[in-house]
Biopython code that builds the backbone (N, CA, C, O; Angstrom):
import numpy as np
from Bio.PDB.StructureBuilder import StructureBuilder

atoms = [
    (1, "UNK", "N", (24.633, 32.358, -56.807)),
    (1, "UNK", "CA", (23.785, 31.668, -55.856)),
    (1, "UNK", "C", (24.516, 30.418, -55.391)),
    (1, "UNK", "O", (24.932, 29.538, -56.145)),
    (2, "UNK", "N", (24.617, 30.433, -54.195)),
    (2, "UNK", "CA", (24.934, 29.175, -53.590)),
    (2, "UNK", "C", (24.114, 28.146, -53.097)),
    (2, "UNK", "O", (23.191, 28.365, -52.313)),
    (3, "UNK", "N", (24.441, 26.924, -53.565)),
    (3, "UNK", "CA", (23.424, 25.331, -53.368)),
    (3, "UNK", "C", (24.072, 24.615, -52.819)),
    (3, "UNK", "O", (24.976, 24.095, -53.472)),
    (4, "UNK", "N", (23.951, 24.321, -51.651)),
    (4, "UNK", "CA", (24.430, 23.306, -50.825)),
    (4, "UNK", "C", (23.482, 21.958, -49.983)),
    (4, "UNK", "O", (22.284, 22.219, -49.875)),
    (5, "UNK", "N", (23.715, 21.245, -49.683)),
    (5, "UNK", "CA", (23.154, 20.186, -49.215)),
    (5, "UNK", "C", (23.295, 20.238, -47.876)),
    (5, "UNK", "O", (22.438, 19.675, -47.196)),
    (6, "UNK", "N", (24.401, 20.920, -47.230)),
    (6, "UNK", "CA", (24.407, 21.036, -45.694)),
    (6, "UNK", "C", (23.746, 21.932, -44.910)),
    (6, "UNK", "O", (23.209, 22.650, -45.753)),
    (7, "UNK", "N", (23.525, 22.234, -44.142)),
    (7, "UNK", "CA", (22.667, 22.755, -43.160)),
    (7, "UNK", "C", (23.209, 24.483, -42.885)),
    (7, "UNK", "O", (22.483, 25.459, -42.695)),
    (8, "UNK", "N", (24.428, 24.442, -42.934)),
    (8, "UNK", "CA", (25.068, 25.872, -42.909)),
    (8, "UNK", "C", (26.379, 25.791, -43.884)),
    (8, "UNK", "O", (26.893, 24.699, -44.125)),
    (9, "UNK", "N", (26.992, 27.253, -44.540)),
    (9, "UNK", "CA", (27.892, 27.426, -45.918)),
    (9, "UNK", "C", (29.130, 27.579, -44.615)),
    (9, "UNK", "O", (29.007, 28.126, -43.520)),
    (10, "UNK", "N", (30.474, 26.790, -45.283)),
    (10, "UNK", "CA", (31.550, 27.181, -43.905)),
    (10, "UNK", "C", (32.341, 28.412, -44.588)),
    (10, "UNK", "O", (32.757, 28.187, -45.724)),
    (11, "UNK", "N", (32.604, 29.699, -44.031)),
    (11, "UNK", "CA", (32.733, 31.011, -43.813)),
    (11, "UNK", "C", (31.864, 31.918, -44.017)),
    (11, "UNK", "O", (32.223, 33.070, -44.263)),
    (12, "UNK", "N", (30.497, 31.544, -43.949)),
    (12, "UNK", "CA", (29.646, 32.010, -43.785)),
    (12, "UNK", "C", (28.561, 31.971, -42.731)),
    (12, "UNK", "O", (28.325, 30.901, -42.169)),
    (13, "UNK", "N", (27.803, 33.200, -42.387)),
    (13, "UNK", "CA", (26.989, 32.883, -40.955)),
    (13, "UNK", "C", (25.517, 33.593, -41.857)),
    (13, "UNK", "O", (25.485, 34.722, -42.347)),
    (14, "UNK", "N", (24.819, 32.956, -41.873)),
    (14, "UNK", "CA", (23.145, 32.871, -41.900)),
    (14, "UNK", "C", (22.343, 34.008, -40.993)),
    (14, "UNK", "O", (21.922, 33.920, -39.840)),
    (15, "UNK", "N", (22.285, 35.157, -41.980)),
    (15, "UNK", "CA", (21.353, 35.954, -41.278)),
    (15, "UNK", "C", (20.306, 36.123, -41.120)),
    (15, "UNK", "O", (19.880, 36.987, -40.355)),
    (16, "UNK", "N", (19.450, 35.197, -41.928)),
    (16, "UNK", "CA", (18.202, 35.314, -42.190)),
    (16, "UNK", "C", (17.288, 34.039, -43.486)),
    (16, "UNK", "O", (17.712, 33.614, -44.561)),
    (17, "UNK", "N", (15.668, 33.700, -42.616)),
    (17, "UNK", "CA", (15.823, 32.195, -43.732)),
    (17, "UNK", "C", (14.357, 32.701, -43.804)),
    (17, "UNK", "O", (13.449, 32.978, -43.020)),
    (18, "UNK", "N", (14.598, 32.679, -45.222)),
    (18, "UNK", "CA", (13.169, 33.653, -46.274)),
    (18, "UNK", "C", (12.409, 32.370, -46.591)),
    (18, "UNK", "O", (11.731, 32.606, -47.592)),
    (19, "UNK", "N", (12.207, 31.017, -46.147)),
    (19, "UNK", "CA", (11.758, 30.145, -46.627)),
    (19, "UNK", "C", (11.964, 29.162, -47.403)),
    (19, "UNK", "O", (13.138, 29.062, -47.760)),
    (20, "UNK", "N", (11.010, 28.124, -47.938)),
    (20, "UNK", "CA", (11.429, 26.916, -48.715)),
    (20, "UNK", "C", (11.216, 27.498, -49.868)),
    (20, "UNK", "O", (10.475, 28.427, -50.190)),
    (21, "UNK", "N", (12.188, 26.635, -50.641)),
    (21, "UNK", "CA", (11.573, 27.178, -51.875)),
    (21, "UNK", "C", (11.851, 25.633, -53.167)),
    (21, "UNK", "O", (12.844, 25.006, -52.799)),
    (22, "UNK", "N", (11.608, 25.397, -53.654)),
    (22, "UNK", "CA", (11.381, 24.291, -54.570)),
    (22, "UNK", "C", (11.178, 24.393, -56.012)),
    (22, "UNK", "O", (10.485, 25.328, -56.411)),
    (23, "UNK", "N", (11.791, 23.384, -57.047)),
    (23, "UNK", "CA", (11.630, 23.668, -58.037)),
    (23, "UNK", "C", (11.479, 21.961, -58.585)),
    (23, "UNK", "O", (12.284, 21.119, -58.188)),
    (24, "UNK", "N", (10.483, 21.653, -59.420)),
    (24, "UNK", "CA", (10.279, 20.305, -60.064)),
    (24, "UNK", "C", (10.040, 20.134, -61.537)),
    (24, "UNK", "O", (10.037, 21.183, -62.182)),
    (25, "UNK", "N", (9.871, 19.201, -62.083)),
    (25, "UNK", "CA", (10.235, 18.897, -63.238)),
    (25, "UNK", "C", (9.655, 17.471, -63.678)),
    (25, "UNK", "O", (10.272, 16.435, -63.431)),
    (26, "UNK", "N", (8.466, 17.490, -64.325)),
    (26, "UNK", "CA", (8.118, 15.967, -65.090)),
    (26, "UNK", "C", (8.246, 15.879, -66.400)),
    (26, "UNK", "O", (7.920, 16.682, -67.274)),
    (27, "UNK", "N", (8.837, 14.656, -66.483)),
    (27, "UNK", "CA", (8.970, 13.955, -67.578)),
    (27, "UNK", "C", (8.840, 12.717, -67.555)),
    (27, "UNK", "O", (8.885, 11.824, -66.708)),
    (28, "UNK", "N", (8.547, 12.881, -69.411)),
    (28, "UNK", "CA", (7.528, 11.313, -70.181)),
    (28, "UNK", "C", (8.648, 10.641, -70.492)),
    (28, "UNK", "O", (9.773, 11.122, -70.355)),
    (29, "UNK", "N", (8.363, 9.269, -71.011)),
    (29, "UNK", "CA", (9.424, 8.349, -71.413)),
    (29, "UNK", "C", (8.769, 8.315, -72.787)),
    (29, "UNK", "O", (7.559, 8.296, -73.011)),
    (30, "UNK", "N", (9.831, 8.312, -73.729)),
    (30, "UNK", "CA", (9.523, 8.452, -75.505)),
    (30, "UNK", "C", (9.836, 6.845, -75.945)),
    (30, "UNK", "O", (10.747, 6.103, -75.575)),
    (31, "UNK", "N", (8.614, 6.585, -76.968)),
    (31, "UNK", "CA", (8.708, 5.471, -77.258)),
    (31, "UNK", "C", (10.082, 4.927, -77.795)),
    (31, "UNK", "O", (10.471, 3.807, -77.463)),
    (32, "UNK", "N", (10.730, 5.652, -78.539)),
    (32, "UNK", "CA", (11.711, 5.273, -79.447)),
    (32, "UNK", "C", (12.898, 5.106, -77.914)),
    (32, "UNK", "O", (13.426, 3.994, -77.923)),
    (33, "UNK", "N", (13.177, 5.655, -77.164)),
    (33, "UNK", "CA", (14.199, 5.715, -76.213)),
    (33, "UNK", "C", (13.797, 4.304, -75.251)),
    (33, "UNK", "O", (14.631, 3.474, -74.890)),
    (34, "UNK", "N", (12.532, 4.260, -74.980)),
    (34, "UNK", "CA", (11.991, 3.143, -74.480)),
    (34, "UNK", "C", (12.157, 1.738, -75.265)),
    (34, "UNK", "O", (12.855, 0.830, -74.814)),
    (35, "UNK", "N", (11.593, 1.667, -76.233)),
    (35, "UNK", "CA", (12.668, 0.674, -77.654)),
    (35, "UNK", "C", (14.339, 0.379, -76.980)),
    (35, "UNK", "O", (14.801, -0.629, -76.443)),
    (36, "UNK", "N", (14.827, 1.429, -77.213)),
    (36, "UNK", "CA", (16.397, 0.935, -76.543)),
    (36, "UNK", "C", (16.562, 0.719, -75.057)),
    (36, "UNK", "O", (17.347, -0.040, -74.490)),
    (37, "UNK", "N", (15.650, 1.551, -74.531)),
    (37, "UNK", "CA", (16.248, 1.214, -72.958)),
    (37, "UNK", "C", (15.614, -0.571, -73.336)),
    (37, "UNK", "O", (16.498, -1.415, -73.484)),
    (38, "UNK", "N", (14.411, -0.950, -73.445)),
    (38, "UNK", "CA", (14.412, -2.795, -73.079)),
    (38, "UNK", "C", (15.489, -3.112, -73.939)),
    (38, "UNK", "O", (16.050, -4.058, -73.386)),
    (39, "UNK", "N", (15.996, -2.886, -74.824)),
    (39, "UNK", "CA", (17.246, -3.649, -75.214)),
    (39, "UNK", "C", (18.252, -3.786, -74.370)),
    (39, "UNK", "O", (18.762, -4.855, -74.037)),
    (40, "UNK", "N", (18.705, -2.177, -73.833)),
    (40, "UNK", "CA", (19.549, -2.353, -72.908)),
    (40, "UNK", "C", (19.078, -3.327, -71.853)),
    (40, "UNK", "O", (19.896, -4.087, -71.335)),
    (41, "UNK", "N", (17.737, -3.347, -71.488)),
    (41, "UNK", "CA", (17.400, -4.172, -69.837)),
    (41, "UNK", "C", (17.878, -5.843, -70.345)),
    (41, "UNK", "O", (18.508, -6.584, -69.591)),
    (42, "UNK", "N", (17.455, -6.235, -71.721)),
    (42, "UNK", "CA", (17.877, -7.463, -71.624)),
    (42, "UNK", "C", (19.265, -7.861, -71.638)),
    (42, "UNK", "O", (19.625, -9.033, -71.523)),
    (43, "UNK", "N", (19.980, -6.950, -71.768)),
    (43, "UNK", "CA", (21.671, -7.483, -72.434)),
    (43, "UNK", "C", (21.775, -7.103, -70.883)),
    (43, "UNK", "O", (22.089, -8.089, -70.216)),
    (44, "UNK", "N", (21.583, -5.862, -70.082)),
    (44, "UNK", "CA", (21.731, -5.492, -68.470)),
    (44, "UNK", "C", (23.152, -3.995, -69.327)),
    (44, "UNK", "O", (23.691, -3.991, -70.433)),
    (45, "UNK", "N", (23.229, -3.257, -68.466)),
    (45, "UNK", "CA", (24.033, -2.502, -68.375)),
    (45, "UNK", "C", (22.921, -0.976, -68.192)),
    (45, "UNK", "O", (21.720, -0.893, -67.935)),
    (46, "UNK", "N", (23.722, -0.174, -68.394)),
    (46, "UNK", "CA", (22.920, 1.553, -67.895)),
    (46, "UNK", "C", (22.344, 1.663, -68.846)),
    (46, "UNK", "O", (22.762, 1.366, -69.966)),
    (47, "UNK", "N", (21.206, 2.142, -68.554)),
    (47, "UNK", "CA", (20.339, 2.638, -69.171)),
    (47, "UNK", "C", (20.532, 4.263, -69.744)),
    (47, "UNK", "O", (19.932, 5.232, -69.279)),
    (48, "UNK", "N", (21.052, 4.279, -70.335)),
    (48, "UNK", "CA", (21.367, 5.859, -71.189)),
    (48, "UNK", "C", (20.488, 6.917, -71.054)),
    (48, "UNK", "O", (20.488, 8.006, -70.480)),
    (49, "UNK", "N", (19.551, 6.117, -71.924)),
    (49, "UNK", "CA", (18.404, 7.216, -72.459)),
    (49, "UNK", "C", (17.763, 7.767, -71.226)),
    (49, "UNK", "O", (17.631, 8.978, -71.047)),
    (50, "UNK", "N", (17.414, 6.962, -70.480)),
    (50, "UNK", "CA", (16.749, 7.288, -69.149)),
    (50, "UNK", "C", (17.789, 8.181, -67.948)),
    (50, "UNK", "O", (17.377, 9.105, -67.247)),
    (51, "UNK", "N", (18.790, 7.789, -67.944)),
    (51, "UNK", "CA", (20.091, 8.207, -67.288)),
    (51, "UNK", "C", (20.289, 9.731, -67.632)),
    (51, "UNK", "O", (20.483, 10.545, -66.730)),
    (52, "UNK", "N", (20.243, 10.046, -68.772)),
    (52, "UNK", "CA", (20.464, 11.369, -69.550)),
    (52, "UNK", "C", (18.653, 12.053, -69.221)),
    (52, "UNK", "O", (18.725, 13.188, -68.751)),
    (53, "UNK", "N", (17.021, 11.496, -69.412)),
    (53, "UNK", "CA", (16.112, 12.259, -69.025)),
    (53, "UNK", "C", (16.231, 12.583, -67.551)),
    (53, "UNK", "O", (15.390, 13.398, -67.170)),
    (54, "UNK", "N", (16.950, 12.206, -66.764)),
    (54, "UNK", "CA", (17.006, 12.072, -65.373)),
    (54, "UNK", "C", (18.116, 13.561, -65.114)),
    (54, "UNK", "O", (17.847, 14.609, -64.527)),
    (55, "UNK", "N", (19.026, 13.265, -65.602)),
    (55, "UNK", "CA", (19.972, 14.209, -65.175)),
    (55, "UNK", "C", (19.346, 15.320, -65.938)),
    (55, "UNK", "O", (19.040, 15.994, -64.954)),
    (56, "UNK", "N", (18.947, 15.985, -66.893)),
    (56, "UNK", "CA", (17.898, 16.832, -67.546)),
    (56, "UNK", "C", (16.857, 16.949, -66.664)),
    (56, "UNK", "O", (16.283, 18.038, -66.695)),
    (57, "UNK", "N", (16.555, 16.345, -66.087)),
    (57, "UNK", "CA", (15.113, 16.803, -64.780)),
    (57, "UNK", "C", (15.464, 17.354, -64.033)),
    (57, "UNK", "O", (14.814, 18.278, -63.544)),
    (58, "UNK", "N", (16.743, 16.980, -63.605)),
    (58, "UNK", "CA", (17.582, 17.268, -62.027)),
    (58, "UNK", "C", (17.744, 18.831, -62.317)),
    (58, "UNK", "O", (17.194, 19.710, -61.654)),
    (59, "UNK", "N", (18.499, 19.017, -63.298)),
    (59, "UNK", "CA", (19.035, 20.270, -63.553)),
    (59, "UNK", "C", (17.913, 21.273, -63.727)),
    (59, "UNK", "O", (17.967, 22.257, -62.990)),
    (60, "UNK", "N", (17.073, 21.200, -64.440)),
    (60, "UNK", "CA", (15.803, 21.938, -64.299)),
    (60, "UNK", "C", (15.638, 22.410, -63.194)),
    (60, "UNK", "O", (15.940, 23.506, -62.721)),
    (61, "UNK", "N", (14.743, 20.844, -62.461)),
    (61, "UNK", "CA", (14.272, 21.783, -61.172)),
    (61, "UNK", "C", (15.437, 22.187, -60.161)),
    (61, "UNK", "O", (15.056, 22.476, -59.027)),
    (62, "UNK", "N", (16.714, 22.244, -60.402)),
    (62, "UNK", "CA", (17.560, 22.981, -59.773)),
    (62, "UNK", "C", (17.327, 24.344, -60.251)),
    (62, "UNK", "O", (17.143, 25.220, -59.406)),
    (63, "UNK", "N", (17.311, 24.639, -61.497)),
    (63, "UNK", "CA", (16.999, 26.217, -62.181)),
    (63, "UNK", "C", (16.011, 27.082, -61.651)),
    (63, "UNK", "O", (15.920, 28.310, -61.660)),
    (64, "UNK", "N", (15.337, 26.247, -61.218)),
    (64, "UNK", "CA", (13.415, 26.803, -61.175)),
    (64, "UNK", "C", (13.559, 26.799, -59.314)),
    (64, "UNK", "O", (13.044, 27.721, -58.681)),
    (65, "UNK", "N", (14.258, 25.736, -58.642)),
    (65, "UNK", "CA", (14.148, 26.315, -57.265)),
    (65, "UNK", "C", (15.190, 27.533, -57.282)),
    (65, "UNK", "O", (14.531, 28.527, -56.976)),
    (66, "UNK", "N", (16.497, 27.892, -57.499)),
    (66, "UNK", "CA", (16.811, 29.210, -57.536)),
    (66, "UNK", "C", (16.613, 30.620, -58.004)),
    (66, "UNK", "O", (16.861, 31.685, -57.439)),
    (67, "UNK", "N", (16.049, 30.324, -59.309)),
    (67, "UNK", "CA", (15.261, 31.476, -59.228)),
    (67, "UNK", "C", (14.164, 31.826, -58.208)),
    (67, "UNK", "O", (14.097, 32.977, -57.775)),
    (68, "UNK", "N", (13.259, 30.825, -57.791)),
    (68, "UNK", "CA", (12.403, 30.997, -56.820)),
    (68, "UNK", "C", (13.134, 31.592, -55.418)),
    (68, "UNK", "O", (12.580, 32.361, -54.632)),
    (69, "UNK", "N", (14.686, 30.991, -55.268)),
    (69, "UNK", "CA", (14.723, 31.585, -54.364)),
    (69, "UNK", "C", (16.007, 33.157, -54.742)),
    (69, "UNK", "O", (16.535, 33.770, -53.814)),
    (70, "UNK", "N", (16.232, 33.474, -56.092)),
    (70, "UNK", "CA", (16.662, 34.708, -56.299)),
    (70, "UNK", "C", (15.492, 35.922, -56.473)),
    (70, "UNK", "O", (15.692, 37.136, -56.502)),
    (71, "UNK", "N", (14.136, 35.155, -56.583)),
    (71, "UNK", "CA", (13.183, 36.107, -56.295)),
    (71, "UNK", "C", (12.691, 36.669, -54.920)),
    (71, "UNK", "O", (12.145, 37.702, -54.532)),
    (72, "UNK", "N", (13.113, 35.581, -54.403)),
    (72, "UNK", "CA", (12.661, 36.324, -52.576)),
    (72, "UNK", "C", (13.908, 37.255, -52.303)),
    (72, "UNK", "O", (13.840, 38.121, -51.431)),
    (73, "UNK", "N", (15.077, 37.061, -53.079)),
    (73, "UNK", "CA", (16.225, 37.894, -52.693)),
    (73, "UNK", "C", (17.519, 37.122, -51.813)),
    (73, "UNK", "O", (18.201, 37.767, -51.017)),
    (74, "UNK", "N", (17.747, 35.652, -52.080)),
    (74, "UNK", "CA", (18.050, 35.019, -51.041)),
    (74, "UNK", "C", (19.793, 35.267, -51.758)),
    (74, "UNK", "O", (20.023, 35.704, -52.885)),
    (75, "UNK", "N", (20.934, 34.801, -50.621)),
    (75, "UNK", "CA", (22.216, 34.476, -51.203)),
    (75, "UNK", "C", (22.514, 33.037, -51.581)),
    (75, "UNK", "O", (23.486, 32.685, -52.249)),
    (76, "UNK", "N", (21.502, 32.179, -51.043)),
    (76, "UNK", "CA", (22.030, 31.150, -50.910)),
    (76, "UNK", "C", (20.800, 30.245, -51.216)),
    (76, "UNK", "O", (19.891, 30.822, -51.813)),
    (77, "UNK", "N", (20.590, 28.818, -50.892)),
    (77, "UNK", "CA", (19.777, 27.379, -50.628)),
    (77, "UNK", "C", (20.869, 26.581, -50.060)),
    (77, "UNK", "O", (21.983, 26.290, -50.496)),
    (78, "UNK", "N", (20.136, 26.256, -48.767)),
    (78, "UNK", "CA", (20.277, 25.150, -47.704)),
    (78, "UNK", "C", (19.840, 24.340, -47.763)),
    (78, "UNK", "O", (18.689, 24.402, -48.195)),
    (79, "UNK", "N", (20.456, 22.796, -47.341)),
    (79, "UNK", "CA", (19.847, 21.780, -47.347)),
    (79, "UNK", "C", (18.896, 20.975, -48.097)),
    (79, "UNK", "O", (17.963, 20.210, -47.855)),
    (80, "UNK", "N", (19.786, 21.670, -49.568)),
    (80, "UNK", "CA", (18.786, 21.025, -50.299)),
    (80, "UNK", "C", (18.543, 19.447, -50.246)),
    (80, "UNK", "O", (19.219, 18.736, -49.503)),
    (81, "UNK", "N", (17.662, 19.000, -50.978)),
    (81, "UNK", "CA", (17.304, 17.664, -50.992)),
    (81, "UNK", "C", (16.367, 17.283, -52.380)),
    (81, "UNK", "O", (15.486, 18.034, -52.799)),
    (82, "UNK", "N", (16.690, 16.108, -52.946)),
    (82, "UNK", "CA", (15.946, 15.506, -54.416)),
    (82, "UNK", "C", (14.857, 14.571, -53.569)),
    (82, "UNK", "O", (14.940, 14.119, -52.427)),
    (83, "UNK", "N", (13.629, 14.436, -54.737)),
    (83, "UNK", "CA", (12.984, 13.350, -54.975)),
    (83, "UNK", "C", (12.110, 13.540, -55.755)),
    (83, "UNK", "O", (11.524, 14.557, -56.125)),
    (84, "UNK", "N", (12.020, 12.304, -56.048)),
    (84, "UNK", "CA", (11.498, 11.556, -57.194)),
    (84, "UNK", "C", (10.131, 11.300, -57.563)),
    (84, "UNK", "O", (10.151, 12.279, -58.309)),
    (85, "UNK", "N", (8.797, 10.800, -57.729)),
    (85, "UNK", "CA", (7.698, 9.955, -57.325)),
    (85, "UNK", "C", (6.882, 9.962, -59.187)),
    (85, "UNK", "O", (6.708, 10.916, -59.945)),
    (86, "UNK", "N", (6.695, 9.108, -59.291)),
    (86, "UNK", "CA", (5.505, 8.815, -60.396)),
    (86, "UNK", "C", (4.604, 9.257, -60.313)),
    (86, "UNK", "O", (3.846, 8.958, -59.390)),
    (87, "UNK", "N", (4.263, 10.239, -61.317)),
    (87, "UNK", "CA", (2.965, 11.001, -61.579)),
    (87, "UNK", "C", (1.730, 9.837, -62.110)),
    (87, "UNK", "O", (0.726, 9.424, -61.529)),
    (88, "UNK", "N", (2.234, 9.566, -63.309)),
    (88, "UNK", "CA", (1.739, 8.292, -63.858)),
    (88, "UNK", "C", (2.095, 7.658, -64.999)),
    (88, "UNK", "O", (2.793, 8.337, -65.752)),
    (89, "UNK", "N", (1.787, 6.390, -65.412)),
    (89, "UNK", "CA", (2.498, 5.102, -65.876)),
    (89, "UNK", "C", (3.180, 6.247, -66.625)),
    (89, "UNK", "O", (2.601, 7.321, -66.784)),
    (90, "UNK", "N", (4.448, 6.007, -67.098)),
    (90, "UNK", "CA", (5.401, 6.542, -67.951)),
    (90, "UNK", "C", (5.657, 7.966, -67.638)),
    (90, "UNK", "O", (6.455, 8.521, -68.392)),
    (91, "UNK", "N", (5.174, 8.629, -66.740)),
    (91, "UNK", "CA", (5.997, 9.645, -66.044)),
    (91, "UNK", "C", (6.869, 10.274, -64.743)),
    (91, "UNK", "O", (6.181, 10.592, -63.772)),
    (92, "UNK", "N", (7.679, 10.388, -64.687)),
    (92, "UNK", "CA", (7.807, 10.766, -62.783)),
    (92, "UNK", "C", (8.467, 12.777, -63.242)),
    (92, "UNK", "O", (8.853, 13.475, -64.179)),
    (93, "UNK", "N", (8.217, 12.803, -61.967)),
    (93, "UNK", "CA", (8.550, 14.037, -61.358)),
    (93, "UNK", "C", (10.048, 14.283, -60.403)),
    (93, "UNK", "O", (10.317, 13.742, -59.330)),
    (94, "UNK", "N", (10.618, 14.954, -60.929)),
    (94, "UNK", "CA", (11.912, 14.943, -59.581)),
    (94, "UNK", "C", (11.916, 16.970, -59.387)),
    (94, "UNK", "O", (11.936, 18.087, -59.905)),
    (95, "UNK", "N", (11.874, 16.082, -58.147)),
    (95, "UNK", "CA", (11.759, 17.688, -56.729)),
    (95, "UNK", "C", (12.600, 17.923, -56.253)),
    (95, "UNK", "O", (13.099, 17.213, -55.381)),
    (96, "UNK", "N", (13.148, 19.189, -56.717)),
    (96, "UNK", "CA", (14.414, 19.545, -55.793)),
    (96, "UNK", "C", (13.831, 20.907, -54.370)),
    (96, "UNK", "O", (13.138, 21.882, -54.661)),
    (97, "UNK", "N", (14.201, 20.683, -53.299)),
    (97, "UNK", "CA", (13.784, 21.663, -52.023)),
    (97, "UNK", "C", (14.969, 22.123, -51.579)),
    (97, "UNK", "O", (16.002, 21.485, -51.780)),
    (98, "UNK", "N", (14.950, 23.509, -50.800)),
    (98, "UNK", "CA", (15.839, 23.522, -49.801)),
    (98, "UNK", "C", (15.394, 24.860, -48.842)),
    (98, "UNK", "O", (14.251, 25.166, -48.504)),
    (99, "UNK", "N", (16.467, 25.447, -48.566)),
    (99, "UNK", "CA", (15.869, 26.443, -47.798)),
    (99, "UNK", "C", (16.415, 27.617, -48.241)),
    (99, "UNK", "O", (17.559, 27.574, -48.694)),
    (100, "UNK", "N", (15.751, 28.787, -48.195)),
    (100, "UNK", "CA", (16.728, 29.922, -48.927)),
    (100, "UNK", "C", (16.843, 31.084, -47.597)),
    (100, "UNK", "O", (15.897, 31.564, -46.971)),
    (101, "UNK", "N", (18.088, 31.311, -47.431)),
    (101, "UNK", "CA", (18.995, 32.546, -46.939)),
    (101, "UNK", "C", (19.600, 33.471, -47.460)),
    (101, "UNK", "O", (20.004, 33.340, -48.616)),
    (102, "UNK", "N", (19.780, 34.434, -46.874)),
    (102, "UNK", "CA", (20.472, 35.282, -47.019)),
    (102, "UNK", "C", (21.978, 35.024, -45.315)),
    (102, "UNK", "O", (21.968, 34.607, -44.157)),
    (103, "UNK", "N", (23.108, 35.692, -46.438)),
    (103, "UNK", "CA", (24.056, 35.463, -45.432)),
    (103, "UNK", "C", (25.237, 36.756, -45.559)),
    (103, "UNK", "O", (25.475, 37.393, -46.585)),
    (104, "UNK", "N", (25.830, 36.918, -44.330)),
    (104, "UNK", "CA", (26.968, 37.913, -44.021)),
    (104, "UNK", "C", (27.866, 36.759, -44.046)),
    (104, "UNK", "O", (27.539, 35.639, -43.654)),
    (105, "UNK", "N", (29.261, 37.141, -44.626)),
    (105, "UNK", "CA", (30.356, 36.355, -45.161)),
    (105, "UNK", "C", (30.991, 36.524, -43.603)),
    (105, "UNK", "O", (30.351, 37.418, -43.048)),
    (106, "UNK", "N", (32.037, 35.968, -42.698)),
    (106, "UNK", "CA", (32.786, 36.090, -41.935)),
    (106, "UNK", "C", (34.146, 36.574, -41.684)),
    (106, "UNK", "O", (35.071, 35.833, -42.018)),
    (107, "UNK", "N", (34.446, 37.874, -41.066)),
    (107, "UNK", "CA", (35.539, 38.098, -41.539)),
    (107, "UNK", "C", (35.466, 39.329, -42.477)),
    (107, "UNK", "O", (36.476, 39.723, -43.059)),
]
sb = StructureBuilder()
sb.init_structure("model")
sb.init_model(0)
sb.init_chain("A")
sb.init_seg("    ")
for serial, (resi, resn, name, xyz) in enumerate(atoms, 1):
    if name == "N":
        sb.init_residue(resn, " ", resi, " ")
    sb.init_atom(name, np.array(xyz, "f"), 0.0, 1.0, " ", f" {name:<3s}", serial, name[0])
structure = sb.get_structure()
């Protein structure tokens, strides 16, 4: 399956667009990780713990929008796009979208 962020794959031509398809992912913040992230906030530098639940969200709902779109039968996702939003206090959600095709290779 191909995931791209641009609008069309280059040697490829788009025969057909089976729809959006999306995959998301919430997660809580754990007390004990929360404990270290304010440590980290007061000294300042990255926040790890949170850095690492984040990239673990991302990847998810990357999983869950391609299957969604290997179930319509697609070759591909277009244009995908992330976001983020707070469900509530101590949780957010990250949304991954795009568009799913099918495509004839060029050539």
């Amino acid at each position: 399956m191909i995931v791209v962020t641009t609008p069309d794959i280059h040697g490829s031509n788009v025969t057909g667009t089976l729809g959006m398809v999306r995959g998301s992912s919430i997660r809580s913040r754990h007390i004990g990780k929360d404990i270290m992230a304010v440590f980290r906030n007061i000294v300042g530098g990255e926040v790890r713990e949170y850095t690492k639940m984040l990239a673990e969200a991302r990847e998810q709902a990357v999983d869950r929008m391609v299957g969604e779109a290997q179930a319509m039968g697609a070759d591909a996702v277009i244009s995908v796009r992330f976001q983020t939003s707070m469900v509530m206090s101590g949780a957010a959600e990250m949304l991954c979208y795009g568009t799913a095709v099918t495509l004839d290779p060029e050539g």
